[in-house]
Backbone as a chain_set.jsonl record, in Angstrom:
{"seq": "XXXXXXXXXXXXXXXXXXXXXXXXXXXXXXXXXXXXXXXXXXXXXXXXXXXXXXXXXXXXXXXX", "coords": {"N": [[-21.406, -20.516, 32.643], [-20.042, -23.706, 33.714], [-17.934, -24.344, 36.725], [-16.039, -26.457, 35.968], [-16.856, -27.078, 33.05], [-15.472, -24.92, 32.597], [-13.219, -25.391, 32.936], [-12.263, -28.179, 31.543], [-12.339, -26.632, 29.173], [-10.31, -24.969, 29.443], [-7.922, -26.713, 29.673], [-7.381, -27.553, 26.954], [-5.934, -25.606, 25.878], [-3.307, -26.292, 26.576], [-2.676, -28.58, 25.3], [-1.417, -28.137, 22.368], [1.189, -26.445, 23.445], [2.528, -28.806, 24.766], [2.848, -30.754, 22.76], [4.005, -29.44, 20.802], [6.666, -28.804, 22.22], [7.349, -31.889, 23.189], [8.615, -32.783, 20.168], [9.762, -31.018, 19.325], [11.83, -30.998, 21.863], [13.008, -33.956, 20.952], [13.858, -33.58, 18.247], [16.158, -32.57, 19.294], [17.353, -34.27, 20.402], [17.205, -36.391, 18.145], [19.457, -34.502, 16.579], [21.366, -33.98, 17.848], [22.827, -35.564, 20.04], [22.659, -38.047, 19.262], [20.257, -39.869, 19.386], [17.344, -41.599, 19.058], [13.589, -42.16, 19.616], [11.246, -44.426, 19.842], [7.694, -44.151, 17.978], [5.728, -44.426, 19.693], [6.957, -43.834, 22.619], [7.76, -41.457, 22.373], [4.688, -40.55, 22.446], [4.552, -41.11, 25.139], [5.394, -39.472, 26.091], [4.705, -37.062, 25.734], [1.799, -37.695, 26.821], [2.836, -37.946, 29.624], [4.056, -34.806, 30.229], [1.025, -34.227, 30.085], [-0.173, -34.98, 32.712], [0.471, -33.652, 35.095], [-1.545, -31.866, 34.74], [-4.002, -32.407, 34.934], [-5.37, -33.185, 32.492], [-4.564, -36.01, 31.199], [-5.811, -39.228, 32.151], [-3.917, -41.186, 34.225], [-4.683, -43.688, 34.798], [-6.28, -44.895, 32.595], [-5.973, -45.097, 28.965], [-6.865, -42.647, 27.353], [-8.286, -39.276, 27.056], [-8.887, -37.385, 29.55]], "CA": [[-20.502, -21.624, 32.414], [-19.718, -24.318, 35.3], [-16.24, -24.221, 37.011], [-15.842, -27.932, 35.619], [-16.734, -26.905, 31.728], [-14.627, -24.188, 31.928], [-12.004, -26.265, 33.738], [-12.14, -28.977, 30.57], [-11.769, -26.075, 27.759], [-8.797, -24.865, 29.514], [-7.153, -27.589, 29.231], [-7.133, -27.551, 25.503], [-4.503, -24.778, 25.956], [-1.946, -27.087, 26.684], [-2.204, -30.265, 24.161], [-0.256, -27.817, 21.245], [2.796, -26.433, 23.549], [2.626, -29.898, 24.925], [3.132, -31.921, 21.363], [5.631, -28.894, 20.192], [7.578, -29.454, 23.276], [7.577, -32.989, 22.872], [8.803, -32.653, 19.087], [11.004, -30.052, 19.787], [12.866, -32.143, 22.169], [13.111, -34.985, 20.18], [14.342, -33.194, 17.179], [17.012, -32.003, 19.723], [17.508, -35.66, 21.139], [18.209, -36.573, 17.287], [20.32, -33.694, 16.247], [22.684, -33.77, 19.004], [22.573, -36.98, 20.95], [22.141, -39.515, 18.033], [19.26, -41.048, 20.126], [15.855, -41.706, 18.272], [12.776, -42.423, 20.397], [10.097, -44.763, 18.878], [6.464, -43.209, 17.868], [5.162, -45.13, 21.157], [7.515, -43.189, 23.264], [7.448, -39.993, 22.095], [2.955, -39.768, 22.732], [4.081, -41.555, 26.17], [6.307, -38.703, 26.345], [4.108, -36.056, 25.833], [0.772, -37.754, 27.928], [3.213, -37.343, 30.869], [3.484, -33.77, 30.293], [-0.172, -33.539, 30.66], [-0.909, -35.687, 33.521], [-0.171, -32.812, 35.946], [-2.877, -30.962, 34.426], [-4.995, -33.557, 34.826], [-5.74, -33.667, 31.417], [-5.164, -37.443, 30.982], [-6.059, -39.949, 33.61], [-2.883, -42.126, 34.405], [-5.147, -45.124, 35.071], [-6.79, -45.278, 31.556], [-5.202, -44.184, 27.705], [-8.168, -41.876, 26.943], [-8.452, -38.088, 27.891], [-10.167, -37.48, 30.402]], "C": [[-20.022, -22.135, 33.771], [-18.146, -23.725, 35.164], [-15.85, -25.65, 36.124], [-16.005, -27.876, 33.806], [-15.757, -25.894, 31.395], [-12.927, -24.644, 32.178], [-11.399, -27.295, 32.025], [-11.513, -27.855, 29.304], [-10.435, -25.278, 28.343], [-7.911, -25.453, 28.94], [-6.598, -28.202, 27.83], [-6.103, -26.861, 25.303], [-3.504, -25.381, 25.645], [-1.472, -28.491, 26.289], [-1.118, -29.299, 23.432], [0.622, -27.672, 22.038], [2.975, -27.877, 23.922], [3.187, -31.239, 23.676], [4.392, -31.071, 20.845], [6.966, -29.009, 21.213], [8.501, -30.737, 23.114], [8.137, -33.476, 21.889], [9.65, -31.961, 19.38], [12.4, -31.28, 20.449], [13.32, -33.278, 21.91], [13.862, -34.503, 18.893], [16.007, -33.246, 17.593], [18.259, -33.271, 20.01], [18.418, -36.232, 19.818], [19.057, -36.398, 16.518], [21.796, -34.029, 16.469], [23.297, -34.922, 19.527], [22.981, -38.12, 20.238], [21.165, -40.409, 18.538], [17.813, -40.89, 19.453], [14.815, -42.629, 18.926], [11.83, -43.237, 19.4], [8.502, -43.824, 19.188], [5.784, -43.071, 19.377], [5.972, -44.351, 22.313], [7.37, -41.754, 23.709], [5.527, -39.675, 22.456], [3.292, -40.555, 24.333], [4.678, -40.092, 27.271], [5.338, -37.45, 26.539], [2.675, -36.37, 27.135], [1.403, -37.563, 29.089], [3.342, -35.883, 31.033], [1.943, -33.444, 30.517], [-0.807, -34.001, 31.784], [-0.617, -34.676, 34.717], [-0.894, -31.801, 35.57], [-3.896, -31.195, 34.536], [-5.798, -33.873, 33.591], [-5.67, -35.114, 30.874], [-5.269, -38.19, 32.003], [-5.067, -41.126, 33.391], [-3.407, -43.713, 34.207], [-5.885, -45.447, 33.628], [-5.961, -44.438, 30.31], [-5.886, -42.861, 26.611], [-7.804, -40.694, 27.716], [-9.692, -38.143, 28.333], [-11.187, -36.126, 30.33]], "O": [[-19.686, -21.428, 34.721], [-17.483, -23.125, 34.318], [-14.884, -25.323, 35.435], [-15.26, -28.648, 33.201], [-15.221, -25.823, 30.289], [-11.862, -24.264, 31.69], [-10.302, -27.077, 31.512], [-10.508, -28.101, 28.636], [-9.546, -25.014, 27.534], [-7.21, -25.075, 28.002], [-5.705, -29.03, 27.648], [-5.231, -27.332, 24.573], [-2.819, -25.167, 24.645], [-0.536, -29.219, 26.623], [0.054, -29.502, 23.749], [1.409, -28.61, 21.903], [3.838, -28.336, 23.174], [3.756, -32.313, 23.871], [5.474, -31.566, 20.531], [8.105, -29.287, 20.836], [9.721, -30.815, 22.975], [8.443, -34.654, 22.079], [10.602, -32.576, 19.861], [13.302, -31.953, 19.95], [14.148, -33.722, 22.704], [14.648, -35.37, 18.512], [16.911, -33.662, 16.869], [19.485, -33.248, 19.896], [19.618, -36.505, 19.873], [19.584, -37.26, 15.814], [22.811, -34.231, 15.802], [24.495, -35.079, 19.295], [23.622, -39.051, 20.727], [21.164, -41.596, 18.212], [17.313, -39.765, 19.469], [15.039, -43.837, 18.858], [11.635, -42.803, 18.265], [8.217, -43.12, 20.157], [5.442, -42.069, 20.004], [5.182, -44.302, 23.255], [7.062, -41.151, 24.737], [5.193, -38.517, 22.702], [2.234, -40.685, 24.949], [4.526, -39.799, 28.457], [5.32, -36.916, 27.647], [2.48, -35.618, 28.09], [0.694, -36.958, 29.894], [2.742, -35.48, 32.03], [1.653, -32.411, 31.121], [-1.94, -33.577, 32.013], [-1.52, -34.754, 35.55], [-0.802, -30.755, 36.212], [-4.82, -30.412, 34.312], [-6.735, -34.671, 33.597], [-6.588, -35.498, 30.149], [-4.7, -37.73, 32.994], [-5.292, -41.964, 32.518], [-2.806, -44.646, 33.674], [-6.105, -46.657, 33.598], [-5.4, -43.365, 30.533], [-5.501, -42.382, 25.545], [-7.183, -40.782, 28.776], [-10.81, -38.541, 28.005], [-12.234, -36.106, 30.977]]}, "num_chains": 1, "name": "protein.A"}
């Protein structure tokens, strides 16, 4: 297995804590807070969590 295929299935690791994270804190956001994020927010919310993983590429809305 390359370094570069095994590099890609890593990165699968970290979509789920990444979305429960993202959910999580949002739950928390409208618990506590009274603030409610739209849908569009919340996945812009989470692709920044993965962009230092380099799992999505900043410059396009596609994983990379």
């Amino acid at each position: 297995m390359s370094r570069r295929s095994r590099s890609k299935e890593d990165w699968w690791k970290y979509i789920p804590a990444c979305i429960w994270w993202t959910l999580w804190k949002e739950r928390n956001e409208r618990s506590f807070d009274g603030q409610a994020s739209s849908i569009q927010k919340i996945l812009m919310k989470n692709l920044s969590l993965l962009m230092p993983y380099g799992v999505v590429n900043p410059t396009s809305s596609v994983v990379t």
